[in-house]
Each structure stands twice: as C-alpha cells, then as structure tokens.
C-alpha positions as CSV (number, residue, x, y, z in Angstrom):
1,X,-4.9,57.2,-43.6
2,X,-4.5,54.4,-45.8
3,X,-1.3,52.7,-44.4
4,X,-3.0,53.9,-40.8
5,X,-6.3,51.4,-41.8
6,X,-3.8,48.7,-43.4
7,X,-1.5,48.7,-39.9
8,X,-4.7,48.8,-37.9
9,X,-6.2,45.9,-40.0
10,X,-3.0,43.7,-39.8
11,X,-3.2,44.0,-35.8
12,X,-6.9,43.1,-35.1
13,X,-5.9,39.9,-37.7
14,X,-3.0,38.9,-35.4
15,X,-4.6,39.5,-32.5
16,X,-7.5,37.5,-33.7
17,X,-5.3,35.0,-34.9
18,X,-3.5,34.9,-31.0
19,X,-6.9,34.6,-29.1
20,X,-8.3,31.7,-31.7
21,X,-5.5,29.7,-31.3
22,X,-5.1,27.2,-28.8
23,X,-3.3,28.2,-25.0
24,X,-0.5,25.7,-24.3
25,X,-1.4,23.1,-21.3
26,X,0.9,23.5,-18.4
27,X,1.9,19.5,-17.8
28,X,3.9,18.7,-14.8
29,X,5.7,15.2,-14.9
30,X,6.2,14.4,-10.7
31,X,8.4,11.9,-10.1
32,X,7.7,10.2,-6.3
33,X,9.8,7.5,-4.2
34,X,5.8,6.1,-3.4
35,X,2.6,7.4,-4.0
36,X,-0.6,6.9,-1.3
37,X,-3.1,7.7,-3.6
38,X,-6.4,7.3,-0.9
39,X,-6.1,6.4,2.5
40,X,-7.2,2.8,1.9
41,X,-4.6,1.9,-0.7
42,X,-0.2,0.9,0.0
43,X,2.3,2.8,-1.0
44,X,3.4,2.0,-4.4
45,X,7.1,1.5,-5.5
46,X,8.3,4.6,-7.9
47,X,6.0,6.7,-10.0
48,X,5.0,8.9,-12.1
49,X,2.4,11.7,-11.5
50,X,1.5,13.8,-14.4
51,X,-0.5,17.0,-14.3
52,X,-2.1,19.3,-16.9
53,X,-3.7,22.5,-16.3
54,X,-4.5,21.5,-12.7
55,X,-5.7,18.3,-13.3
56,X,-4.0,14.6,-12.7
57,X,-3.4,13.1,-16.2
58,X,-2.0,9.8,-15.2
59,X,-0.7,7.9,-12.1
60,X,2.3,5.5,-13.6
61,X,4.6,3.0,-12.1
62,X,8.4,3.8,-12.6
63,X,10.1,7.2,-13.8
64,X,8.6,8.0,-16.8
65,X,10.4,10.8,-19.3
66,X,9.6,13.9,-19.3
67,X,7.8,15.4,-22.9
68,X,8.8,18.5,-24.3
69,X,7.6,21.0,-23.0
70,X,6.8,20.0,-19.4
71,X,8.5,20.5,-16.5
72,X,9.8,18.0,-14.3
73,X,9.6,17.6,-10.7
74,X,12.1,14.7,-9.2
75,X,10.8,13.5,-5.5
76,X,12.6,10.2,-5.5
77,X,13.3,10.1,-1.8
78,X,9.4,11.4,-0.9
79,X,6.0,9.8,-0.4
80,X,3.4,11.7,-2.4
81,X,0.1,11.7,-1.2
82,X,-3.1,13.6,-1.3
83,X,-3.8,17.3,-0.1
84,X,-4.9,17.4,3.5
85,X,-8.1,19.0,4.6
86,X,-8.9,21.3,7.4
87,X,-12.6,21.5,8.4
88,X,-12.6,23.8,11.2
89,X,-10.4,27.0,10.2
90,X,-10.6,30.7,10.9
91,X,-8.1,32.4,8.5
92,X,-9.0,35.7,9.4
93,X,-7.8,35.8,13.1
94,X,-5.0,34.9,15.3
95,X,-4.7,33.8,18.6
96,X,-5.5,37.1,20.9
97,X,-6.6,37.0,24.7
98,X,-7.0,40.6,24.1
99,X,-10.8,40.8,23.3
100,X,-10.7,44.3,23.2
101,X,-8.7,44.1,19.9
102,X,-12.5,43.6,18.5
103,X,-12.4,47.7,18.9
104,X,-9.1,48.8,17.6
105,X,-8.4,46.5,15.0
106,X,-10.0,47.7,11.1
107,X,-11.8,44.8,8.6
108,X,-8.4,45.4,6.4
109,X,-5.7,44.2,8.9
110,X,-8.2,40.5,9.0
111,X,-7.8,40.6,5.0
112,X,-4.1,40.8,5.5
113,X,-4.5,38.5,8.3
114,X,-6.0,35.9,6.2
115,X,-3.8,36.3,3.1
116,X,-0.5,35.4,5.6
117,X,-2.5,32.5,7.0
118,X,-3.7,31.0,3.9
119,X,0.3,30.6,2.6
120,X,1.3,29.4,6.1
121,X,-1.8,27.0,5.8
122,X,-0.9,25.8,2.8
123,X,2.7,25.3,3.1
124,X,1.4,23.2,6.0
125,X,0.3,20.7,4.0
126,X,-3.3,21.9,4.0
127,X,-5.2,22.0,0.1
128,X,-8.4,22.7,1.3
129,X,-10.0,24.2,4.5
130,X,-13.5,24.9,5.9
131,X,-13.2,28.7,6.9
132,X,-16.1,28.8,10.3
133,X,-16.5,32.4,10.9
134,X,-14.5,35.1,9.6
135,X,-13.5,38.3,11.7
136,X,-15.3,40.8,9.3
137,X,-17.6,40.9,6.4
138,X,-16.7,39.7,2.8
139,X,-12.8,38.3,3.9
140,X,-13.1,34.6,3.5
141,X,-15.1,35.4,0.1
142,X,-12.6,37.6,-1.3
143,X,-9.8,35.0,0.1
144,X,-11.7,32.2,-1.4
145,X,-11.5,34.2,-5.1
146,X,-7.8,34.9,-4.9
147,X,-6.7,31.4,-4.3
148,X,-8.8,30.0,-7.0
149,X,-7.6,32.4,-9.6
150,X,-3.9,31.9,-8.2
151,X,-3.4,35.9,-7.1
152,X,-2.3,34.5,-3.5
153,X,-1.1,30.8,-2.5
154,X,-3.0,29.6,-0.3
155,X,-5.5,26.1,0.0
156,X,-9.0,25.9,-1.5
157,X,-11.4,27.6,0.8
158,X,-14.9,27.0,1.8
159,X,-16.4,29.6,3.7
160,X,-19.5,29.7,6.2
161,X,-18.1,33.4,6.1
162,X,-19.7,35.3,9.2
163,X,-21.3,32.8,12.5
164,X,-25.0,33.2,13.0
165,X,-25.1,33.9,16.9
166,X,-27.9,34.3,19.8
167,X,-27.9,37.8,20.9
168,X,-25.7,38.2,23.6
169,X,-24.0,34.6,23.0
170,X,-20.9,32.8,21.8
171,X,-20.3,34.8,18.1
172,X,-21.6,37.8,20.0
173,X,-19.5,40.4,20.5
174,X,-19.4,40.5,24.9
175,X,-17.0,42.2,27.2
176,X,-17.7,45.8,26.2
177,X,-20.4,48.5,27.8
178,X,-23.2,49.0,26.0
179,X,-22.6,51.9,23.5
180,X,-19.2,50.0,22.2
181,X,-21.3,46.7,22.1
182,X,-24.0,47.9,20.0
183,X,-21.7,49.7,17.4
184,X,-19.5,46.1,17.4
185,X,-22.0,43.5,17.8
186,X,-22.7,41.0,14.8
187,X,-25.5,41.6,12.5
188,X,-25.3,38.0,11.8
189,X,-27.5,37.2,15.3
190,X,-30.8,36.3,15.9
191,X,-34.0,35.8,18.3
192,X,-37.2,33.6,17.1
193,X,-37.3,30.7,14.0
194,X,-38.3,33.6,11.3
195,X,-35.3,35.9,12.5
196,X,-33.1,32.6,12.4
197,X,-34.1,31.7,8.6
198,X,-33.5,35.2,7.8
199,X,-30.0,35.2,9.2
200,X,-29.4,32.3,6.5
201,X,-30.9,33.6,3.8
202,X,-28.4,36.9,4.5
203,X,-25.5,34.4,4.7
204,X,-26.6,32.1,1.4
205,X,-27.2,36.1,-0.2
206,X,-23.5,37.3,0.3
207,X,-22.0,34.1,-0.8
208,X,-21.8,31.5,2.0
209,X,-21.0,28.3,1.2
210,X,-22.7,26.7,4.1
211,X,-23.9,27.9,7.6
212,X,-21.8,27.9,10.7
213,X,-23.9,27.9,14.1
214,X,-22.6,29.1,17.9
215,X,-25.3,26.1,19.0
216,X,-23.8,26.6,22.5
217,X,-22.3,28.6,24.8
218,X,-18.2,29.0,23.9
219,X,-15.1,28.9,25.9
220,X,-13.2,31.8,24.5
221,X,-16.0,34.6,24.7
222,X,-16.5,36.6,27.5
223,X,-19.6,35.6,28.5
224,X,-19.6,32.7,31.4
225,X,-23.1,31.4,31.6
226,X,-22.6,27.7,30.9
227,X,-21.2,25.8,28.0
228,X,-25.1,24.0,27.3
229,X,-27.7,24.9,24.3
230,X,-27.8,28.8,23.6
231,X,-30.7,28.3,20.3
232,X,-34.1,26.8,21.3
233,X,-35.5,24.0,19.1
234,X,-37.4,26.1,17.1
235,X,-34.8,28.3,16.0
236,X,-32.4,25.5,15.3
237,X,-34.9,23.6,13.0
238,X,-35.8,27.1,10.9
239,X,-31.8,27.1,10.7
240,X,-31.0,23.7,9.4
241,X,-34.6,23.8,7.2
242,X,-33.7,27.2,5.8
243,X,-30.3,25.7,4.5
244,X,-31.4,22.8,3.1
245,X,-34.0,24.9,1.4
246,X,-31.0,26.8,-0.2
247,X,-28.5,23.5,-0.8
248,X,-26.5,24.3,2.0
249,X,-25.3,22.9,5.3
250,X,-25.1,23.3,9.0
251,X,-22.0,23.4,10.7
252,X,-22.6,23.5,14.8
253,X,-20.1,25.1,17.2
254,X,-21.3,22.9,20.6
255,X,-19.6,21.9,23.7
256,X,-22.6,20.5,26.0
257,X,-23.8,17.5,25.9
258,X,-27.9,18.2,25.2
259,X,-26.6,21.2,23.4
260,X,-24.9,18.7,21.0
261,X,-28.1,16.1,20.7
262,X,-30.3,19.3,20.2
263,X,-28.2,20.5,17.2
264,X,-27.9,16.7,15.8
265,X,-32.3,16.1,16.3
266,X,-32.2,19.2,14.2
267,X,-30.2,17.8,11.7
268,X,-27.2,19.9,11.3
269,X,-24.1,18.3,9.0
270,X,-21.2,18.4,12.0
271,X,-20.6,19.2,15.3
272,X,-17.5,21.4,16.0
273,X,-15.9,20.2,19.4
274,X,-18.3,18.2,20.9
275,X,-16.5,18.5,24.1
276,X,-19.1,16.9,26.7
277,X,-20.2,14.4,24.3
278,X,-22.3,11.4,26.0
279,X,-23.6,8.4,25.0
280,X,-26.7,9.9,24.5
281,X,-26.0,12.3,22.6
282,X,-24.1,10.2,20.2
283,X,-27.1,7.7,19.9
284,X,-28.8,11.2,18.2
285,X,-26.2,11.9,16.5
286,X,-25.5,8.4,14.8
287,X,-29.2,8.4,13.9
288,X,-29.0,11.5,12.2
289,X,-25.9,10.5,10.2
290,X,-23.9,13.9,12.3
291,X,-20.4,14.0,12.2
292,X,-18.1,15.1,14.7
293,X,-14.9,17.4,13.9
294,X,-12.9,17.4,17.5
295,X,-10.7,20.4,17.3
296,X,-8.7,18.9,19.5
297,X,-5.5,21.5,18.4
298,X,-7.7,24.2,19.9
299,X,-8.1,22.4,23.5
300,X,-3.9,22.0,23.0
301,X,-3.6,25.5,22.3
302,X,-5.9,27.5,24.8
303,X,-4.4,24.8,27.9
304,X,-0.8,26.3,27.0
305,X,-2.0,30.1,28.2
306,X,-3.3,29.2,31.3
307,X,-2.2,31.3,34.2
308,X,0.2,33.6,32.2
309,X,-2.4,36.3,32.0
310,X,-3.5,35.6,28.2
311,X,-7.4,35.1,29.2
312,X,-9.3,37.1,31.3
313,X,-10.7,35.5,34.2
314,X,-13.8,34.6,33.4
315,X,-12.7,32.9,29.8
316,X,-9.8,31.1,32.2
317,X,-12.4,29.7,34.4
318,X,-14.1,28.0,31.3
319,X,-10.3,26.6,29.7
320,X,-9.9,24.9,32.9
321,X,-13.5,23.2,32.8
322,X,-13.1,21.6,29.8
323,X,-9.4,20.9,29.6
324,X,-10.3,17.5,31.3
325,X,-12.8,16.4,29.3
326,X,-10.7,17.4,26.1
327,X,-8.3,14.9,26.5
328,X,-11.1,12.2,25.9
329,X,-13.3,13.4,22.9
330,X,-12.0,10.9,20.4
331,X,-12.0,7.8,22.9
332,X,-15.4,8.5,24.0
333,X,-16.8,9.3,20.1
334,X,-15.4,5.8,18.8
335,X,-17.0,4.4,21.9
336,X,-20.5,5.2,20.8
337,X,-19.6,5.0,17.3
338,X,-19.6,8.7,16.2
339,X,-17.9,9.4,13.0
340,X,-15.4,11.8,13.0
341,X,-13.8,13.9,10.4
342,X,-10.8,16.1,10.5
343,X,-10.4,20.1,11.8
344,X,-8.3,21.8,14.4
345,X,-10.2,25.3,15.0
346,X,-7.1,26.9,13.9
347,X,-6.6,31.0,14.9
348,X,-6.7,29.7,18.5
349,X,-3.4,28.5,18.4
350,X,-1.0,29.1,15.3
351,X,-2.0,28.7,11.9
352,X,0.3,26.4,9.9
353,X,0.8,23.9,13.4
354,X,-2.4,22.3,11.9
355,X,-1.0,19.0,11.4
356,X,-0.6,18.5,15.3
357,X,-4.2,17.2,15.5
358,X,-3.1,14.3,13.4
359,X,-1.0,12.5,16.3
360,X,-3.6,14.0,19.1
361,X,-6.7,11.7,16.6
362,X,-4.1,8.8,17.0
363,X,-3.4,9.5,21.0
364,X,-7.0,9.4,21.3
365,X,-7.5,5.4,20.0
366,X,-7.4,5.8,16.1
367,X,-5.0,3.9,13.7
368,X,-3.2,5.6,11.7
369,X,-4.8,5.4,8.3
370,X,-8.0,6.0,9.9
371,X,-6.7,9.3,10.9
372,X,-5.2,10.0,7.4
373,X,-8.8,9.0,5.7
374,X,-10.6,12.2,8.5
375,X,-8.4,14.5,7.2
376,X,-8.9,13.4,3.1
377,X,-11.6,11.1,2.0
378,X,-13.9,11.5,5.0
379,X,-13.2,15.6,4.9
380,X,-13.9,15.5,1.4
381,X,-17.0,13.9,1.9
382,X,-18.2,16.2,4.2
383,X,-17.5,19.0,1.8
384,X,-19.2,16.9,-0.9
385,X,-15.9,17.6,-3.3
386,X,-14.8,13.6,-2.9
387,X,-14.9,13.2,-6.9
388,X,-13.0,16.2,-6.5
389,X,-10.1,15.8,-3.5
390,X,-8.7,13.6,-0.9
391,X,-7.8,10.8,-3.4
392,X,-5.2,11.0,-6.1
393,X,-6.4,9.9,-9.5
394,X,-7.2,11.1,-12.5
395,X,-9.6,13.8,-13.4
396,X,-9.1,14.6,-9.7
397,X,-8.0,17.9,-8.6
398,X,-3.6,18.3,-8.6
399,X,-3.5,18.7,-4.6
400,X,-0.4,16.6,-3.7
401,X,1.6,17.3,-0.7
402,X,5.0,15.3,-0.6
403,X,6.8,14.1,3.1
404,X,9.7,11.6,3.7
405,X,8.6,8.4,5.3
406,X,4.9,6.6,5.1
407,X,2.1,8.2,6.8
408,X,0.0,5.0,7.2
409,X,3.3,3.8,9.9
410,X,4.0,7.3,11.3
411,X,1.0,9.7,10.5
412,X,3.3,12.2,12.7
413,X,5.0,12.3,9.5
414,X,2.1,14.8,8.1
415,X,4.0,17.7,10.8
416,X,7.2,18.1,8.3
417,X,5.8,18.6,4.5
418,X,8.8,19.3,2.0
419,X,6.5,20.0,-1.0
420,X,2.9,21.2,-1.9
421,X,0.6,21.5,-5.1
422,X,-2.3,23.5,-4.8
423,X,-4.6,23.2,-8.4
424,X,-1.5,22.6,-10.2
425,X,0.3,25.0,-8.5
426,X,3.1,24.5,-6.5
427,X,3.8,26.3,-3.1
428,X,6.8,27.6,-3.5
C-alpha cells in the first residue's frame, strides 16, 4: 500500500509538474520572393514572415535564419500575400438542378458536404468565408468549431447559419405538393414584423453570427412570381432592428431593383446580387452606407446549364432574364458609386473555382488592386475582423496564401495558389 501511495504520489507530481510548465510556441520562419502585405502597399523585395502560435511575429526584409526549433518554409520564387475572403458562400450544398434532392437527401450527407468544401475552399486560396444559408440545422456551426480548433482544414467561417424566408418564397422550400412541403419547409420563415424579430432572435439563439435575408424573389427556386421585394417594410425594419438589438447584421439576398432600395431604407449591412440595380436604388443605398457583394461566379455558373436539362423550366425562364443584366452589375454599381465587397455565392457552381470572380470584378471596370482590396481589406471590414485579417502584419491573424507572379499586375494570378496558411496552419 505504501509503495502504491508513494508511485501514485510521484505521478500526480509529474503530471503537475507537465501541466505547470510552459507549452512550446510553434514558430514558423516563411521565406517569400515578395510580400503584398495590404492591397494598398508594393511588393517588397525578399522577406521574412515569422509566425508563432497563429499569430504574425515579424515581417523582415531579406532571408532571415531560421531559430532552433522552428520550422522553415522557403517560397523564394512566390508572392505572399494575405488570405482571401469569401462573403457569399454556402458550404453545405452543391450545385443540384434536382430540387427534389431537398427530399432524399439526410442533414448528415450536408455535414459531409461542408467538410469536403471547406478543404477545397481553402486550398483555393480562401481564409475566411461568410457561410449565407446552410442546407440543414446546426452544419455551418459545427463546421465553424472544427476549423477553429484545427479537427478539419478548412477557412474561418462566419455563418448566418439557416436563411429567414417569406412563407412560400425564395429560402422556402417550393416545388413539392402539399404534405411533402409542410414536412420540408423552413422553420426559419415568417409573416408580420413580430414573427420576423422572432425569426432572429431563433437565429442569434442557436448561434448565428449575423442574419441572412431572401429580401426578394430568387432565380434558382421553384417559385416564378417575379424577382422584386418578397418582405413588406414592416417586416424588414423588425428584421434589421431586431439584429442590431442583438449586435448583429443583415445580409440581403435581392435581385429587383425596389426590392434592393427597400432592404438598403431598412438598413441592412449588404446586398447579395443586386442584379437590377438602378440608379435609384444606389442613391439609397450610398445613403445608408450598404454594400454590394455581386456574386457574379453564380450568374457564370447557372448561364453554363442552360438548355441541357439541369433547371426545370420555370427556374430556366428566370437564368435567362437575368443573364443580361448580369454581365453589367459591377459597371453600373461604380457608376452610381456603390461599394462593393467581394463573394461569389459559391454551391451554385463548384466550390474551390472561387477565385474566378476576381477577373469577372476586373472585366466589369475595376483595377486590379481595387479588386484585391474587395476580397481582403474591404471583406474584412464588412465582417468587422480588419484588426484581425486581410492585411499582413503583426498581431494579425497567420492567413497567407502564396502564388507566382504579382496580383496587383495580373489579379488572374489569385486562380492558381501553390500554398496556404490558415491560423498558423498550413493546408497541406
């Protein structure tokens, strides 16, 4: 019993000992050809990035050695430059004309969905996304958790988890008879200002980081009454007032052009398409400080399956309506002087092809480094994290992607990244 208590004794001592004494740093020492550290700033000559514990240490010129225990990283033939952003995701889903896969398809194929798409996501380039309605409840929560705490690689996510809906509207479930429709349709839809609020305070209750809004009818759902405003006034201003009340913000999906002004009097944060923009609508939304996020990917992608039988005919109808208008979102935004920020609606068209949107910004009359600031300090911004990502320096977040060439002369160079850090950790 004796040399039992004395063994005993000696193990809760080391173990003591173990969990009082300090955990080594991890330190990365990156070595980079150039470093962009914020849209606004040249590419340096060689440098030196170092990173502890997830954090940037130090940005210095030259190779600098590499301490003891560190490990190295040599990228002398790369550009290093901040983690991307992604404002308009939905991890959980992948392009499907089959809307009857709403009935067959169980909540844990979207978690396994979302796991492969955050890597692919990633790997992309992308360090942090907006996630705008996930298929299922709890999935871009749980998704969020297992990328912080490193269980899966994938990019930071923030989550307006499920999309708060009309009843009967775009982020409805439509297309099925009755019985089916009742047992599928979203709890997450409304009818009245005090439902509305209440369909926020749900969404801030089960872990929403902000609130994403179907302000409009949608192209891809199958209902076809008209692209315009789906809420009334009243129920968007118990929305936007409701998550202010709770520190959050609005996101609004809208494609018509009051439908937009409507959501931008009632002072949502962005609008998500903004398809019909006018210049009325952009007076409102200048006034109100709203920001547009194009999605111009998701136009690219849905105009690909036309005619091949993907859509059913009454979404088809809609992909050719706005397929015209489209291809002039960012020229007529910078005409009125709308700020725009960076997202591609991605799980309409592949994830992981995010970076296409880059040269479609660029196509549509912005310079290059103004579309490399939308997708990293303007994104970051809108997430309020810009003492946190976008930029590289230090204190900031270890999100560094690495490409050959210099984005600010060919931001098409964004569409082949060789190397990503995530937190501190790299993609492999």
């Amino acid at each position: 019993m004796k040399r039992t208590s004395i063994i005993a004794r000696s193990l809760l001592l080391a173990a003591t000992a173990a969990l009082a004494a300090p955990v080594a740093a991890e330190t990365f020492v990156i070595h980079a050809g150039s470093v962009i550290t914020d849209a606004a700033s040249a590419p340096t000559g060689q440098a030196t990035i170092t990173v502890t514990d997830g954090r940037i240490v130090s940005i210095e010129d030259g190779f600098q050695p590499t301490p003891d225990g560190a490990t190295m990283i040599h990228l002398p033939d790369h550009t290093l430059l901040p983690g991307l952003v992604d404002l308009h995701t939905h991890l959980s889903g992948d392009p499907s004309g089959e809307f009857w896969r709403a009935a067959t398809t169980p909540p844990e194929w979207n978690v396994l969905v979302a796991a492969k798409n955050a890597r692919l996501t990633a790997e992309a380039g992308f360090t942090t996304v907006r996630d705008l309605g996930s298929r299922t409840d709890q999935v871009t929560q749980m998704l969020r958790r297992a990328t912080a705490e490193g269980m899966i690689p994938g990019p930071r996510v923030v989550t307006s988890a499920r999309t708060i809906a009309i009843v009967g509207g775009h982020g409805d479930t439509n297309g099925f008879r009755r019985g089916v429709g009742e047992m599928l349709g979203s709890d997450f839809t409304c009818t009245g200002a005090v439902e509305c609020a209440e369909m926020v305070r749900t969404a801030s209750k089960y872990g929403a980081d902000l609130i994403k809004i179907t302000a409009t009818g949608g192209v891809l759902s199958q209902q076809g009454r008209g692209l315009e405003a789906h809420f009334s006034d009243a129920e968007m201003k118990a929305i936007v007032d409701t998550a202010r009340s709770l520190g959050l913000k609005v996101a609004a999906h809208a494609h018509g052009a009051r439908g937009i002004e409507a959501a931008a009097r009632a002072g949502v944060q962005t609008i998500e398409h903004g398809t019909y923009i006018d210049e009325q609508a952009a007076r409102v939304m200048r006034e109100n400080g709203t920001i547009l996020v194009p999605t111009l990917m998701a136009f690219q992608g849905i105009k690909e399956n036309l005619g091949t039988g993907f859509y059913t005919p009454v979404v088809e109808e809609k992909v050719r309506a706005v397929g015209p208008f489209a291809e002039s979102i960012v020229e007529r935004a910078r005409r009125w002087g709308v700020k725009m920020a960076f997202g591609t609606d991605a799980g309409v068209f592949p994830h992981g092809d995010n970076a296409g949107e880059l040269a479609l910004m660029r196509k549509g009359g912005m310079s290059d480094r103004e579309v490399l600031a939308s997708s990293t300090t303007v994104a970051a911004e809108v997430l309020g994290l810009e003492n946190e990502i976008g930029r590289l320096a230090p204190g900031f977040s270890a999100d560094i992607i690495a490409v050959e060439g210099d984005p600010l002369d060919d931001v098409a160079v964004l569409e082949d990244v060789d190397w990503v850090m995530v937190r501190g950790r790299v993609i492999d």
